[in-house]
C-alpha positions as CSV (number, residue, x, y, z in Angstrom):
1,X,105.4,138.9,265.7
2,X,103.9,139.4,262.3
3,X,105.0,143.6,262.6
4,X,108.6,142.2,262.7
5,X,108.4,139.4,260.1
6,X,106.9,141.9,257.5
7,X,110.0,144.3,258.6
8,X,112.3,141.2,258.0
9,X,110.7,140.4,254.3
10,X,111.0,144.0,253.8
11,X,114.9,144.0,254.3
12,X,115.2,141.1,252.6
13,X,113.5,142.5,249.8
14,X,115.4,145.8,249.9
15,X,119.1,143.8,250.1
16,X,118.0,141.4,247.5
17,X,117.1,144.7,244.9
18,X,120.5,146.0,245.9
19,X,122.4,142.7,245.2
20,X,120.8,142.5,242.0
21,X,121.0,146.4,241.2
22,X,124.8,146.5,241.7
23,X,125.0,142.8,239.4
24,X,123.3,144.6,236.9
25,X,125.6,148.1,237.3
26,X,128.5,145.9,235.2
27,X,126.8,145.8,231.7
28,X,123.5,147.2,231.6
29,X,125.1,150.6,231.1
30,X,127.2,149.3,227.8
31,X,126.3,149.8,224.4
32,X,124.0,147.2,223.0
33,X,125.9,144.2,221.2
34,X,122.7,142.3,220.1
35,X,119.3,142.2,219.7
36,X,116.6,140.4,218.2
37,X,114.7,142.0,215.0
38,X,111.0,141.0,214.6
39,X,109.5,140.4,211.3
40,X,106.2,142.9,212.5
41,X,109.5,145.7,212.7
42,X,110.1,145.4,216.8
43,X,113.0,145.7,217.7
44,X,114.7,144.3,220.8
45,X,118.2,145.3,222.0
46,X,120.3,143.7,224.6
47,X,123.9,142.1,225.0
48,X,124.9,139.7,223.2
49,X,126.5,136.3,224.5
50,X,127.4,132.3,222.7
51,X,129.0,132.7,219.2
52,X,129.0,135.8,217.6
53,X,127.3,136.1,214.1
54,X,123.2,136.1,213.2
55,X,120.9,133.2,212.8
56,X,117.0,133.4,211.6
57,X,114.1,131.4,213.3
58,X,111.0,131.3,214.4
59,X,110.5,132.8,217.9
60,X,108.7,130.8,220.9
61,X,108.9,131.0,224.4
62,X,109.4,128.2,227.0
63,X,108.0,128.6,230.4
64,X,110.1,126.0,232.1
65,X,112.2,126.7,235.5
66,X,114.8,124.0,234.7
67,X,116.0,121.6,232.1
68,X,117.6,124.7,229.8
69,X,120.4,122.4,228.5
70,X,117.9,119.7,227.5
71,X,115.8,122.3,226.1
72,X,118.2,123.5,223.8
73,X,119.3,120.0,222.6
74,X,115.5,118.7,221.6
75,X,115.7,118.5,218.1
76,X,112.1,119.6,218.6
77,X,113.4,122.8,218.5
78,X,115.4,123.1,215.3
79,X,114.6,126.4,213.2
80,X,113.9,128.1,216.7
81,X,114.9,131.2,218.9
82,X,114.1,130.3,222.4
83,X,113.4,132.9,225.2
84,X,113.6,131.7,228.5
85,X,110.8,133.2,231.3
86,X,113.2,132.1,233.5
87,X,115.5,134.6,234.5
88,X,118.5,132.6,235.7
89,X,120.1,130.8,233.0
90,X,123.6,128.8,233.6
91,X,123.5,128.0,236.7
92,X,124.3,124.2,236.9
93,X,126.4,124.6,233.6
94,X,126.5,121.9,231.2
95,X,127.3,118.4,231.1
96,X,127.7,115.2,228.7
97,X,124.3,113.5,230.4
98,X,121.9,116.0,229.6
99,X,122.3,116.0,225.7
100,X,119.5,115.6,224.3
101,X,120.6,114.9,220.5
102,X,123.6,113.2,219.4
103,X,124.1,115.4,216.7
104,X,123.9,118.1,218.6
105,X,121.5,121.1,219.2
106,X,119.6,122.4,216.4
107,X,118.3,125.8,217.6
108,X,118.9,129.1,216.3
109,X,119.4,131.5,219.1
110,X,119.0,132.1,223.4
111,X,117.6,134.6,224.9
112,X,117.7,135.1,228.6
113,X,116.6,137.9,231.0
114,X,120.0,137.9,233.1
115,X,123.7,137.4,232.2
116,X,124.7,134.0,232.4
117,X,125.6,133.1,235.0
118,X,128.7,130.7,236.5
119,X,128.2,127.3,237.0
120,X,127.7,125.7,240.4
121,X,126.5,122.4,240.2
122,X,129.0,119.2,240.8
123,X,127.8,117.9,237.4
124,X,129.2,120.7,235.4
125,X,132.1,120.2,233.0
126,X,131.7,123.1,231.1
127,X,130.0,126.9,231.5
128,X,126.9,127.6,229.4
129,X,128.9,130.2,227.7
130,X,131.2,128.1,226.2
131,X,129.0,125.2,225.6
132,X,126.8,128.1,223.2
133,X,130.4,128.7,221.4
134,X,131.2,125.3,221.0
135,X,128.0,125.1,219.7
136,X,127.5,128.2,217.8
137,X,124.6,129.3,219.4
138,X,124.2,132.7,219.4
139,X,122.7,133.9,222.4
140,X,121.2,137.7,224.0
141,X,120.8,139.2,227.4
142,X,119.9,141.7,229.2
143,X,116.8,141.6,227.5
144,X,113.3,141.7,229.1
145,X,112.3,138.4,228.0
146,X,108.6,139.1,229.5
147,X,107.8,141.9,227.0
148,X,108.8,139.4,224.5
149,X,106.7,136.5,225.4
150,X,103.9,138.9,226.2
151,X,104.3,140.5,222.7
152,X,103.6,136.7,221.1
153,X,101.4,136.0,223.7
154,X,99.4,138.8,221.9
155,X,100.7,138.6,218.4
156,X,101.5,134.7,218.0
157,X,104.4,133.3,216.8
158,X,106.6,135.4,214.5
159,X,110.3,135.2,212.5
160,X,112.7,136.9,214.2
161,X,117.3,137.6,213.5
162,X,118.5,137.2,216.3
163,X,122.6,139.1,216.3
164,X,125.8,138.8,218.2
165,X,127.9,141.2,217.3
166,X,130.7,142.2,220.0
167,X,131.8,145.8,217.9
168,X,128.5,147.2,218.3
169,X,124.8,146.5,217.0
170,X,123.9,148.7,214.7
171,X,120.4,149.3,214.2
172,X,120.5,148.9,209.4
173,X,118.5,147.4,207.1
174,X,120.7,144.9,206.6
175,X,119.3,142.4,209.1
176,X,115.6,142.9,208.0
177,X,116.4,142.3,204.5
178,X,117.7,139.2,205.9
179,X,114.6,138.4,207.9
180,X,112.2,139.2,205.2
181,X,113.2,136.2,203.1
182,X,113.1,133.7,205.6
183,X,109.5,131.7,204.6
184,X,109.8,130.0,207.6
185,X,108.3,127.1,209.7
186,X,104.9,126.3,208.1
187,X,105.1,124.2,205.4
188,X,109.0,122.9,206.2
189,X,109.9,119.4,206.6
190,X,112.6,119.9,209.3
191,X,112.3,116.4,210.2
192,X,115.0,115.1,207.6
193,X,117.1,117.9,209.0
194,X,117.1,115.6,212.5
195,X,116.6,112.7,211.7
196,X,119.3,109.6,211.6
197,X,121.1,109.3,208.0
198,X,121.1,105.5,208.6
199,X,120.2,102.7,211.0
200,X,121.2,101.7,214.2
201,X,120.7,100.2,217.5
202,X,120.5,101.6,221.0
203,X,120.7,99.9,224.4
204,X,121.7,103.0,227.2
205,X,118.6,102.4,230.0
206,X,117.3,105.8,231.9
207,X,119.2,106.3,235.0
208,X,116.1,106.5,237.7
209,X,115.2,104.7,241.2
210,X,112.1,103.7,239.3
211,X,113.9,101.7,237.0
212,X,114.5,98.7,239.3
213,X,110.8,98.2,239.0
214,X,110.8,98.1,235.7
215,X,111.4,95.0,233.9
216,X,113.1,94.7,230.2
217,X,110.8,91.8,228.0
218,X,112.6,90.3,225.0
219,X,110.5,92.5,222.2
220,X,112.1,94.5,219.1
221,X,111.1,97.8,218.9
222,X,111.5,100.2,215.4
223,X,111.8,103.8,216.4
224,X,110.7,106.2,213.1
225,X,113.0,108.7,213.6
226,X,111.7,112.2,213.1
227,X,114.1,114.4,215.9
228,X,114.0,111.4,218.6
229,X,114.9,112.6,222.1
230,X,117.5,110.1,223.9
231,X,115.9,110.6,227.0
232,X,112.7,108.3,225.0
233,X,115.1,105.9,223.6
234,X,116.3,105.6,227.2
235,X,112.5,104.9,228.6
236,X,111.9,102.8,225.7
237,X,115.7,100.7,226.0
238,X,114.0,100.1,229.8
239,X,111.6,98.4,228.8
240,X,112.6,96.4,225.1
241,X,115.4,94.7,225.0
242,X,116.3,95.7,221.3
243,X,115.8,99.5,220.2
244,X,116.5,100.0,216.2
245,X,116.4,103.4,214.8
246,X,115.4,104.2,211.4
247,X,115.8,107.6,209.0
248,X,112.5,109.3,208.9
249,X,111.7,108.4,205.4
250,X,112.1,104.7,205.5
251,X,109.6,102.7,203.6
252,X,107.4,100.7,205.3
253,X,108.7,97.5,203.5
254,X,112.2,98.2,205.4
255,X,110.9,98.6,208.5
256,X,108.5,95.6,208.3
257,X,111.8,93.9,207.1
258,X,113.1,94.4,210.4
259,X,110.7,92.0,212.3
260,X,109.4,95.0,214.7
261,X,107.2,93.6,218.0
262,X,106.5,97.4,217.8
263,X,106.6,100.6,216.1
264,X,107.7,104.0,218.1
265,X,107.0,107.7,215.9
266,X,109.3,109.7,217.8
267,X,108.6,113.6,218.5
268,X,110.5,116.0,215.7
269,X,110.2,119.5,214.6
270,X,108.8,121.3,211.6
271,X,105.1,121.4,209.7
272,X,103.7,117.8,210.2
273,X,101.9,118.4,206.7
274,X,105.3,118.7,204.8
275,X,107.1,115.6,206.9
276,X,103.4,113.8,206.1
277,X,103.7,113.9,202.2
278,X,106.3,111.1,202.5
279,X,105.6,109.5,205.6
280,X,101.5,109.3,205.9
281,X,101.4,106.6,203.3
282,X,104.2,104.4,205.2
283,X,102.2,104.9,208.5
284,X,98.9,104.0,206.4
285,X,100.3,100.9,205.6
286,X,101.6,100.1,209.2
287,X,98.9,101.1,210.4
288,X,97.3,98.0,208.5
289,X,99.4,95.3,210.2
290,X,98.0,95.2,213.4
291,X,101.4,96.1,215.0
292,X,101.0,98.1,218.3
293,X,102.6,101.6,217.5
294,X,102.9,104.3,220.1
295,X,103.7,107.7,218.9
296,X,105.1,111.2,220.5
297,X,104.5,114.9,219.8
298,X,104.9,114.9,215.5
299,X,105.0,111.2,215.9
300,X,101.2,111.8,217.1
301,X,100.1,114.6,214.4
302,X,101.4,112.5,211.7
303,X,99.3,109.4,213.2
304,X,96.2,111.8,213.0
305,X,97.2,112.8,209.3
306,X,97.5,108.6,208.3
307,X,94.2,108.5,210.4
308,X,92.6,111.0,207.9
309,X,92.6,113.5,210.6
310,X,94.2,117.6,210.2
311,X,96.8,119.6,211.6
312,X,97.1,123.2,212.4
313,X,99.4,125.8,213.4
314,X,98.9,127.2,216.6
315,X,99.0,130.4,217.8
316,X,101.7,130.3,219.9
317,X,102.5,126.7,220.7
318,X,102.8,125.0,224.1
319,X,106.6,125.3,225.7
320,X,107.3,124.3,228.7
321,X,107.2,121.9,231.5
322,X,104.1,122.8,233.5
323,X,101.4,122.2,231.2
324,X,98.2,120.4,232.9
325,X,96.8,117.4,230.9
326,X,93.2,115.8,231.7
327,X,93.1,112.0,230.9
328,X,89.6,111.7,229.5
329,X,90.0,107.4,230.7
330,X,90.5,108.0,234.3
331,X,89.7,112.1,234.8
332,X,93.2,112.5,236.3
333,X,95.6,115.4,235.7
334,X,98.7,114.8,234.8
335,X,101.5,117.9,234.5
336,X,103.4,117.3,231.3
337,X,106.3,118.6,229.5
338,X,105.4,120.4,226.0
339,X,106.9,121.3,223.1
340,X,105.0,121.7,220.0
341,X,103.3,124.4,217.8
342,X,101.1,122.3,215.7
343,X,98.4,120.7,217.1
344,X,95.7,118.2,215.8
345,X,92.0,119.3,215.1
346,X,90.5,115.9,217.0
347,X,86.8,116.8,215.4
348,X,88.3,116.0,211.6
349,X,89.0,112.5,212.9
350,X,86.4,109.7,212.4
351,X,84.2,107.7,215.2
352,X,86.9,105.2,215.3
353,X,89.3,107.3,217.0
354,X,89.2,108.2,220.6
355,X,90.2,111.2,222.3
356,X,92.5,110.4,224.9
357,X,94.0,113.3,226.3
358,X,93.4,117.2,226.5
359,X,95.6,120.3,227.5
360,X,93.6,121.9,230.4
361,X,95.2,125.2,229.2
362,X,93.2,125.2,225.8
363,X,91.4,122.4,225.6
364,X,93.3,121.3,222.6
365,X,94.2,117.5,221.7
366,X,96.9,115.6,223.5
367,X,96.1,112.1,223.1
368,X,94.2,109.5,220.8
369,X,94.4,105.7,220.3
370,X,91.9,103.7,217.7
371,X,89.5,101.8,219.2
372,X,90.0,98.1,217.3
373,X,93.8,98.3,217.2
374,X,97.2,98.5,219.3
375,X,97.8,101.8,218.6
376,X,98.1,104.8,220.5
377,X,100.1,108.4,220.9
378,X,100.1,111.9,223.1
379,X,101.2,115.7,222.1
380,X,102.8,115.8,225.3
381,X,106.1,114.3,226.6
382,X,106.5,110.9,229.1
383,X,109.8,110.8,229.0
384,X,110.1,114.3,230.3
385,X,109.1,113.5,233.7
386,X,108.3,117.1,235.0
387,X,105.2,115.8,237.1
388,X,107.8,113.9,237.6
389,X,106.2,110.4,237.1
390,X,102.6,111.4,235.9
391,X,103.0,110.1,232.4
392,X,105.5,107.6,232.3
393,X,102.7,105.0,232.8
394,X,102.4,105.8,228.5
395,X,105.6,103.4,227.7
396,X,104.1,100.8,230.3
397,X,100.9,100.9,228.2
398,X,103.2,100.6,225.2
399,X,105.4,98.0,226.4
400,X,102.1,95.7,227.4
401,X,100.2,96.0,224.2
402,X,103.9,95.0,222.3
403,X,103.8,92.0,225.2
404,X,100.4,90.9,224.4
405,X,100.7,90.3,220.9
């Protein structure tokens, strides 16, 4: 028996490479329309795909198997080149539900191992393709997207041009002149980039089997807007029964003018330190009234910044949707979605704050709340739900300390 199941995985395996070999025949012998242009001088070349032009950001790489179209529409990600480790992008197409931004996506460029491919997934109203015209994303293939996330794996994260150019990519100095003037993500505020231009009020619940057991209590919550994901106004609209949204840099007087039962920092993009010159004084002084505030991803390093605590760039950031996270409370793991790459030094914090969380993959900070007051937040994302339920338990926490008061 096992003689003829290893010969049967063997032509499997042999059929599959052919499959792919011939899929691969159509373009990987064309000359190269894109490639992406490292600021340490590597060059990448490849095909390119999406709208056709160049666009400068940082380069990251997310680990995750699924989710691409919610990926690409975190604001979180605004400023950034993504390359997928996954090699088979477009599948399921794209849809209206899986939006992730009302304004749209805010990321630079794609990258993706494999051509992209055609949708087949009842949900799909339009192909990937067209959705990354539509949005003028500019997007590369045929690339080996393990070389690159080895290469800042190694390196850390770098600037990068990524270019779409159907006539032909031509290897000039053009693009690194480009490149070299870029001063990139440290010390941006990208947040106001993101964020709501003026108030308003959600309601649209999540859409889960789950959410029969959760039940709505008549509490008003103020979201801080710094690149909020609608998938977290959905968790929180679950569980509040009136969600109002506010830009990034509204005073604290204005929101505490809104009669909040609680405050929500949402997740966001950029250099916390630059989005904290304006809005660390208005958390200070929220902070100060006792009201129970739960904050996400910036929303948490900008909490540890009003706490007196420090920030720092990592070295190549957490992206993805398998990162293990050790509850220091109950020593459970819980695997989170990530997307950050900032982080927040928990030793500058004071005795007052507790460590609530870590990332098992570097032991870095993921959670704190302060010991004498109703206040909370996490690196990593609830609302994400790759574990798929492991953290959503976070906005029941929130939602009792908001009914308690």
């Amino acid at each position: 028996y096992g003689d003829h199941r290893d010969l049967h995985l063997s032509l499997r395996r042999q059929r599959q490479m052919c499959i792919r070999d011939s899929s691969m025949s159509d373009w990987s012998s064309k000359k190269p329309t894109g490639a992406l242009i490292l600021d340490d001088g590597n060059i990448f070349k490849g095909y390119g795909c999406g709208y056709e032009g160049s666009a400068i950001g940082e380069v990251c790489f997310n680990t995750a198997m699924t989710g691409y179209q919610e990926i690409m529409t975190d604001p979180s990600y605004a400023s950034q080149i993504i390359t997928f480790t996954f090699p088979h992008i477009g599948n399921v197409g794209t849809n209206l539900e899986d939006v992730e931004s009302e304004s749209g996506p805010k990321i630079k460029g794609a990258i993706f191992n494999s051509p992209v491919t055609s949708p087949s997934n009842w949900r799909s109203k339009k192909s990937l393709n067209s959705w990354l015209i539509d949005n003028k994303i500019i997007a590369l293939y045929g690339v080996d997207t393990r070389s690159i996330t080895a290469h800042i794996r190694e390196k850390g994260f770098m600037n990068g041009i990524i270019i779409n150019d159907q006539n032909g990519f031509n290897n000039n100095d053009r693009f690194k002149d480009e490149l070299s003037k870029w001063e990139g993500i440290v010390g941006q505020d990208l947040a106001k980039i993101v964020s709501t231009k003026k108030i308003y009020n959600w309601s649209e619940k999540e859409i889960d089997f789950l959410s029969n057991d959760i039940k709505t209590i008549n509490k008003h919550i103020v979201i801080v807007d710094y690149g909020v994901k609608s998938n977290i106004l959905r968790c929180l609209a679950s569980r509040f029964n009136k969600l109002t949204i506010v830009p990034c840099d509204t005073s604290s007087k204005k929101i505490l003018d809104l009669d909040p039962d609680g405050i929500f920092l949402s997740n966001g993009p950029g250099d916390p330190y630059a989005t904290g010159k304006y809005s660390v004084p208005i958390i200070k002084e929220l902070i100060n009234k006792n009201i129970p505030i739960f904050g996400i991803c910036l929303g948490h390093q900008i909490l540890a910044l009003a706490l007196g605590g420090e920030t720092f760039k990592m070295h190549q950031g957490h992206h993805g949707a398998n990162h293990p996270v050790k509850n220091l409370d109950n020593k459970k793991v819980e695997i989170t979605s990530m997307n950050h790459g900032f982080a927040v030094k928990f030793d500058s914090l004071n005795k007052n704050i507790d460590e609530t969380h870590i990332s098992l993959f570097d032991g870095s900070n993921s959670g704190l709340s302060i010991k004498d007051k109703p206040i909370f937040s996490v690196q990593h994302h609830p609302e994400a739900s790759p574990g798929p339920y492991d953290s959503f338990y976070l906005f029941n926490k929130f939602q009792s300390l908001v009914g308690n008061i």
